[in-house]
C-alpha positions as CSV (number, residue, x, y, z in Angstrom):
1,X,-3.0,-1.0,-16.5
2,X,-0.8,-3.6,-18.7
3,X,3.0,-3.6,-18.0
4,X,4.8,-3.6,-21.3
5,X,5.6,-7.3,-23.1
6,X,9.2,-8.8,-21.5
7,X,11.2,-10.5,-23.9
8,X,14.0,-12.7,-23.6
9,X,16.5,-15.1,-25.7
10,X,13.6,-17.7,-24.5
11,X,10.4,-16.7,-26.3
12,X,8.2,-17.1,-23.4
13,X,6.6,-12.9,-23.0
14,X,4.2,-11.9,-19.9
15,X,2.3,-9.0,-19.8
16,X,-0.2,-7.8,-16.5
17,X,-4.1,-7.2,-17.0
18,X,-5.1,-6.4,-13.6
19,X,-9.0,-8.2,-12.8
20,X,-10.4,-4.8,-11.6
21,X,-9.3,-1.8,-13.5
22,X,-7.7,1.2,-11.2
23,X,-10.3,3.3,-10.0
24,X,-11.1,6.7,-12.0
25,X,-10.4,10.0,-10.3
26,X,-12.9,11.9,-8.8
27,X,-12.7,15.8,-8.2
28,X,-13.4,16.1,-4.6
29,X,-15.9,18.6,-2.7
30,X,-15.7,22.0,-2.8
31,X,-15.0,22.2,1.2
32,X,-15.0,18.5,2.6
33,X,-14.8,18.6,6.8
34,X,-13.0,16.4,8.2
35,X,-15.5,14.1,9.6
36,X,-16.5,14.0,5.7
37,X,-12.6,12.5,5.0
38,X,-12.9,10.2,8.1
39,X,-16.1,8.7,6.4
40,X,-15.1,7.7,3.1
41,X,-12.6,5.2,3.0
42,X,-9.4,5.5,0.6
43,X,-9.9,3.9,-2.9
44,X,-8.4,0.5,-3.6
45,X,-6.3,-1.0,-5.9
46,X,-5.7,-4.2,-7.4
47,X,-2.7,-5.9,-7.7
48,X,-0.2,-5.8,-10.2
49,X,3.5,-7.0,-10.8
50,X,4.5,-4.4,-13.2
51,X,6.9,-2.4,-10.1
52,X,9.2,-6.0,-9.8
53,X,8.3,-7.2,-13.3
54,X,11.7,-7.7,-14.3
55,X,12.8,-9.9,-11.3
56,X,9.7,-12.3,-12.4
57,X,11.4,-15.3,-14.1
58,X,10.3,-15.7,-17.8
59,X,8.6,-18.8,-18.0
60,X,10.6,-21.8,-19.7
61,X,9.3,-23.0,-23.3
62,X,9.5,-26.5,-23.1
63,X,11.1,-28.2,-25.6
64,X,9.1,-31.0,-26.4
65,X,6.3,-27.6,-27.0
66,X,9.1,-25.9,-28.8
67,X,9.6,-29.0,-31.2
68,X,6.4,-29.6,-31.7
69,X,5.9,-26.3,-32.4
70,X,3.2,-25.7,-29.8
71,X,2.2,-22.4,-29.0
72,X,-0.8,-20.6,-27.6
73,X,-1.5,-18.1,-24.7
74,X,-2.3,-19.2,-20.9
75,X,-4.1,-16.9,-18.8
76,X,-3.3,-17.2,-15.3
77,X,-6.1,-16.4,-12.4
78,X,-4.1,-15.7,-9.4
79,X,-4.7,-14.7,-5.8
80,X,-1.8,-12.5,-4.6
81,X,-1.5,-12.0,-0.7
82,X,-0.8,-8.9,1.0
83,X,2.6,-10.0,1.0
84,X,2.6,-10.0,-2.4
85,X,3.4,-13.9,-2.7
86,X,1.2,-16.1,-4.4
87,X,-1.2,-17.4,-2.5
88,X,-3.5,-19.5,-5.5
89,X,-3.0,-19.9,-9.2
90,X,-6.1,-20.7,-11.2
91,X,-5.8,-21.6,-15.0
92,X,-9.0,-19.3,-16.1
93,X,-7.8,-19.8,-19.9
94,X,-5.8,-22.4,-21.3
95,X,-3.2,-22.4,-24.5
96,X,-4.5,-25.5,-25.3
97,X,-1.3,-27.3,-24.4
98,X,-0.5,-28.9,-21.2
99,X,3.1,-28.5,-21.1
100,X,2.3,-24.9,-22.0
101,X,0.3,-24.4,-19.0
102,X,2.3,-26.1,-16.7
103,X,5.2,-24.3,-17.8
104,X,3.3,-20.4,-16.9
105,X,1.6,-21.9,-13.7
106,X,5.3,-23.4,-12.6
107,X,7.5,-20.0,-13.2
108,X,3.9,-17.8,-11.8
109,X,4.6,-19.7,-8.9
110,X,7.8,-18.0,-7.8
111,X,6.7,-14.2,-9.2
112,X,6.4,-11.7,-6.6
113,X,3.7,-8.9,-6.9
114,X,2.9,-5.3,-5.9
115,X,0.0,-6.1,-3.6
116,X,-3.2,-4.3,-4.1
117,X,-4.4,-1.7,-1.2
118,X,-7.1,-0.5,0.6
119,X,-7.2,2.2,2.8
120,X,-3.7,2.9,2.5
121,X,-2.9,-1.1,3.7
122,X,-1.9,-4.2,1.3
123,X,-4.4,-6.6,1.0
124,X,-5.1,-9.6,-0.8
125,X,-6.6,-10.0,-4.5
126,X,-6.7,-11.4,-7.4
127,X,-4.8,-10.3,-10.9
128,X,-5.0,-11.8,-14.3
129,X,-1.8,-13.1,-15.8
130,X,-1.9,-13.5,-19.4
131,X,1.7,-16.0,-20.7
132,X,2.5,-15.9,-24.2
133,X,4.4,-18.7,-25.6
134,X,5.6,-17.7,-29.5
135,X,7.9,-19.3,-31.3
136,X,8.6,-16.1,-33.7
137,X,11.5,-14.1,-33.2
C-alpha cells in the first residue's frame, strides 16, 4: 500500500512502502466449525502511517542542501512499536547526502504510525519510509 506523495511550500515529499505487503484474501471454507476459526489465527498486517500521515511533520530541506542544490531520496528502515511510536530508525538507503539523511531520520523521529496487528492486537514492526528531497516545484 503507498500513501499518496505530501507536498508542501518546503519541497521535502514522503510517501509509505510498507516492508511486508498486506496479506491477499482468501475465500474461506465452505462450512468452517468453530474449532476450525479458533485454530487459525487472524492475518497480520504491517505498519503503515498513511491513517495520521498528515499530522507527520514534512521533513526540513536544509539550506546548506538546498544551496548546494543537493537532492536525492533517503529510505528509512524503521521499527514502529505497538504504540505506534518509533521505536528504531535504520538508514537502509542513503541520498547520498548527509544533511539529507539527517534531515528524514530527525523529522521520522517525531512521526506517529498506524501500528501493524496480529490477531486483532497492535504489535511491533518494521515499515519502509522512502523521503524525497526535490528541489523542483
Amino acid at each position: 500500500m503507498q500513501a499518496p506523495e505530501r507536498t508542501s511550500s518546503n519541497p521535502a515529499t514522503a510517501t509509505s512502502q510498507p516492508l511486508n505487503p498486506a496479506p491477499q484474501a482468501v475465500a474461506p471454507p465452505a462450512a468452517p466449525t468453530q474449532t476450525d476459526a479458533a485454530a487459525k489465527p487472524a492475518p497480520s498486517t504491517p505498519p503503515a502511517f498513511g491513517a495520521a500521515y498528515l499530522h507527520n511533520p514534512v521533513p526540513e530541506y536544509p539550506p546548506l542542501a538546498r544551496r548546494m542544490g543537493e537532492e536525492g531520496t533517503v529510505k528509512l528502515r524503521v521499527m514502529v512499536s505497538a504504540s505506534g511510536h518509533v521505536d528504531t530508525i535504520r538508514i537502509q538507503q542513503s541520498s547520498g547526502y548527509a544533511a539529507l539523511d539527517k534531515a528524514a531520520v530527525k523529522a521520522v523521529q517525531q512521526w506517529t504510525f498506524t501500528p501493524g496487528q496480529a490477531a486483532g492486537k497492535p504489535v511491533p514492526g518494521w515499515v519502509i519510509v522512502p523521503i524525497r528531497f526535490s528541489l523542483a516545484s
